[in-house]
C-alpha positions in Angstrom: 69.2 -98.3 52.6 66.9 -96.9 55.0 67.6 -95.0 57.9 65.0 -95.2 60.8 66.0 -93.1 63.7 66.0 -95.3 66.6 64.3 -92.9 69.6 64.1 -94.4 72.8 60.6 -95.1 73.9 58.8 -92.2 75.7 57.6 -93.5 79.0 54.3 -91.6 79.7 52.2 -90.9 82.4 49.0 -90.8 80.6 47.7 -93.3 83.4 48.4 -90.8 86.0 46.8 -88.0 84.3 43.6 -90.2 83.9 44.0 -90.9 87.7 44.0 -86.7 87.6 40.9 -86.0 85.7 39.2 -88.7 88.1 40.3 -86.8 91.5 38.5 -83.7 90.0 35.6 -84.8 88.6 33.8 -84.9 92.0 34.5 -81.6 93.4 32.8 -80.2 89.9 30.0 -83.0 90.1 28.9 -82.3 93.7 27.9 -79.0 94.0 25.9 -79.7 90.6 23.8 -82.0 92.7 22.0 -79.4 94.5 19.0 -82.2 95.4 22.2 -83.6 97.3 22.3 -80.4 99.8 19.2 -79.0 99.6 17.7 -79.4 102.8 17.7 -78.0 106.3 18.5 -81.1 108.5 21.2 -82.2 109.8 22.3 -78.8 111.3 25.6 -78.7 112.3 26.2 -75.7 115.5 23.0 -73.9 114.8 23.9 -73.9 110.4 21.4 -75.8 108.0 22.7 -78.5 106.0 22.8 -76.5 102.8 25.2 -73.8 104.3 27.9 -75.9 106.3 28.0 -78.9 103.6 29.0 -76.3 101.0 32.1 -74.8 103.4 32.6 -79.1 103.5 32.4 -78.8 99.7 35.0 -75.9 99.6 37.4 -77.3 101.6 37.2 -80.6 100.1 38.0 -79.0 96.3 40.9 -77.3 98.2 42.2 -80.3 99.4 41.9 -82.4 96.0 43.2 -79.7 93.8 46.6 -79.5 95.6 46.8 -83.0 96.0 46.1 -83.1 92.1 48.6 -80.5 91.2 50.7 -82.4 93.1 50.3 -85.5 91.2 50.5 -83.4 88.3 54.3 -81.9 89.0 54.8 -85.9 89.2 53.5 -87.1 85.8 55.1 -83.9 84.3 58.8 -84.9 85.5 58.0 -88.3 84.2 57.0 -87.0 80.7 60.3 -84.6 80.9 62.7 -87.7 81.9 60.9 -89.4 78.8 61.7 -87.0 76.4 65.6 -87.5 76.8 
């Protein structure tokens, strides 16, 4: 006689960690694209391009990594209530 052990299927989230890696990709990709930013015009207050699109670019990360750590305190609980 065998004995399987029946374990209840796991729901992951691996769709919502793919959804993760996908919100973060840009805010490592951009400011690798320097011919993106470097230039003068438009000036924004007096400040070239290149220096207020890169304060753009920092608050922008900001803003994506907490909504992605967010999103990842989501898919984590969902692994946890999988594993009971």
């Amino acid at each position: 006689m065998s004995q399987e052990s029946v374990r209840p299927t796991r729901r992951r989230s691996t769709g919502l960690w793919v959804v993760i890696v996908i919100i973060l990709i840009p805010p490592v990709v951009i400011p690798l694209w320097v011919p993106l930013y470097d230039k003068t015009d438009p000036t924004l207050w007096g400040f070239p391009f290149f220096y207020w699109f890169q304060f753009l670019l920092i608050i922008c990360a900001a803003i994506i990594t907490v909504i992605a750590y967010l999103l990842s305190l989501v898919a984590d609980r969902k692994d946890r209530e999988g594993e009971r």
